[in-house]
C-alpha positions in Angstrom: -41.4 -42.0 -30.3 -43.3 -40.2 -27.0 -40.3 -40.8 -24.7 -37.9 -39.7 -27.8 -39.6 -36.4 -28.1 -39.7 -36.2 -24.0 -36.3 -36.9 -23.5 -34.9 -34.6 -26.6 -37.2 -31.8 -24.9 -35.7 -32.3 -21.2 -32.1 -31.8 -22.8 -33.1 -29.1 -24.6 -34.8 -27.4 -21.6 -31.5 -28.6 -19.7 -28.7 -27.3 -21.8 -30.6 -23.6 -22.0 -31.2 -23.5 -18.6 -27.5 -23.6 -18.0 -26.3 -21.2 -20.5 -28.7 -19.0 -18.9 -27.0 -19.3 -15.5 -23.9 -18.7 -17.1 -24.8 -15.4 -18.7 -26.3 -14.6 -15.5 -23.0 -15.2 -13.8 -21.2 -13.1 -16.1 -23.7 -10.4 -16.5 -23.6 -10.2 -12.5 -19.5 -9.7 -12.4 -20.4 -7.7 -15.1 -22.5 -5.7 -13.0 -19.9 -6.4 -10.1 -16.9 -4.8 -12.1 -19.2 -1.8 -13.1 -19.5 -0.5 -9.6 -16.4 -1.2 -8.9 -14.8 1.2 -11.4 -17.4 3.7 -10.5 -17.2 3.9 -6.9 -13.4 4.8 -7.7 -14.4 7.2 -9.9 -17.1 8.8 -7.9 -14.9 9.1 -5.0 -17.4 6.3 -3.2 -15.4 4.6 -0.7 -18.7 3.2 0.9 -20.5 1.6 -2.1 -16.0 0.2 -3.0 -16.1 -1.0 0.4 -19.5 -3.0 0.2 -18.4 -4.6 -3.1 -16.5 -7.1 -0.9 -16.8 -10.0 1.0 -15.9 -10.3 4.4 -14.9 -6.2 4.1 -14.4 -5.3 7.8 -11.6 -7.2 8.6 -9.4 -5.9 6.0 -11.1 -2.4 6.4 -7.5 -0.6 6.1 -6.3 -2.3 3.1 -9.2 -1.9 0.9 -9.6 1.7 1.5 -5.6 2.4 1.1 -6.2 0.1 -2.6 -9.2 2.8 -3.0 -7.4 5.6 -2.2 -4.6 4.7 -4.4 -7.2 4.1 -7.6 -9.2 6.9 -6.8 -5.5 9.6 -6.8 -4.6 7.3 -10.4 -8.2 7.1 -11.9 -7.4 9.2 -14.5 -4.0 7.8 -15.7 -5.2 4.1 -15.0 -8.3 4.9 -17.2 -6.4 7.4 -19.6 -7.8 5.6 -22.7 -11.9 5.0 -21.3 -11.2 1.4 -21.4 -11.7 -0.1 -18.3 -15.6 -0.7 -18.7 -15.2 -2.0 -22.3 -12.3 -4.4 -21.6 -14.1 -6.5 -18.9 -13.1 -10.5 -19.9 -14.2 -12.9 -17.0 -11.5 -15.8 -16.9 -11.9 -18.9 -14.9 -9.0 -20.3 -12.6 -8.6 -22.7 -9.7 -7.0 -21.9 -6.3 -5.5 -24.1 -4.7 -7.5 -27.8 -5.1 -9.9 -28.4 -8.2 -12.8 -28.1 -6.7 -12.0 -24.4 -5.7 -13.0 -23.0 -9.3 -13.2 -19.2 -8.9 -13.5 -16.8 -11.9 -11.6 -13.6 -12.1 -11.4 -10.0 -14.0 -7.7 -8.7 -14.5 -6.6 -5.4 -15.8 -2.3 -5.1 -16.8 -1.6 -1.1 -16.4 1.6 0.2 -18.0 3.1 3.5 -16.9 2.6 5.4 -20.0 5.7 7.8 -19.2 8.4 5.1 -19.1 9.6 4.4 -22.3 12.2 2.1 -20.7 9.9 0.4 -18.9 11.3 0.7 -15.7 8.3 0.6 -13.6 6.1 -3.0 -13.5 3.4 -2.6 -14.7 0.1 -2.4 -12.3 -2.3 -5.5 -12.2 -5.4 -5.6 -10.8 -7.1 -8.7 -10.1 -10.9 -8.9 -9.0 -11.8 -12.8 -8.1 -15.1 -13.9 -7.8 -16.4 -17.5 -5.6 -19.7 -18.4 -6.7 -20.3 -19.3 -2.9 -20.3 -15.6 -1.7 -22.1 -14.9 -4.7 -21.0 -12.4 -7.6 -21.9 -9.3 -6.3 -19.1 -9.5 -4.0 -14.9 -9.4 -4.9 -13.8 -12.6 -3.5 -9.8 -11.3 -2.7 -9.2 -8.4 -0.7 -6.5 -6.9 -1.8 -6.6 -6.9 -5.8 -3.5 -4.1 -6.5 -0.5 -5.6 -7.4 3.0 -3.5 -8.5 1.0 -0.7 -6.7 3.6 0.8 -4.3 5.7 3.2 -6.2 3.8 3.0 -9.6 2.4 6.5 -9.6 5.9 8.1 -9.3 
């Protein structure tokens, strides 16, 4: 009956512990997405550039993707939505180990009733290895180039 009770404890104590790491994960991209959105919209490019790993190799890139945000911020976030709308998905790149977990937005143009223009996609991964407190892909705009004509 002891080792019962012991045993039904440690799974307990297990299985909480790792929903806690989880929410803790998500909470931190959370967090991670949060300062992302406002650096754009504080005109930070310091505190955007620090949000990424490995940012001084692809130094002109992310500040173009900034620049770009920061000149769109207000028809990318016409509807305040961006901060409520944050769903974390998991994915794998390239073997199964490689599990990475990512934050996509799908922009429309709102002028083009004929949908002429793709729409914009922004994708911010995360790799639990470089922690995440830190966007895993450097260049997250997709459908950018030409979108806000």
């Amino acid at each position: 009956m002891m080792k019962k009770t012991i045993l039904y404890l440690h799974l307990f104590l297990l299985c909480t512990g790792c929903v806690s790491q989880e929410q803790k994960d998500k909470k931190q991209i959370k967090d991670t997405v949060t300062k992302y959105w406002n650096a754009v919209k504080n005109n930070d490019l310091e505190s955007y550039k620090h949000l990424f790993d490995d940012n001084g190799d692809f130094a002109g890139g992310i500040e173009a993707d900034f620049h770009f945000l920061r000149k769109n911020y207000n028809e990318i976030n016409s509807k305040n939505t961006l901060l409520e709308n944050i769903k974390i998905k998991d994915t794998i790149v390239m073997f199964k180990q490689n599990k990475q977990k990512y934050v996509q937005y799908i922009i429309k143009k709102e002028n083009d009733s004929n949908n002429f223009k793709k729409p914009l996609i922004i994708t911010l991964m995360f790799y639990k290895p470089v922690g995440f407190d830190k966007i895993y892909n450097m260049a997250p705009l997709k459908n950018h180039i030409g979108w806000d004509k």
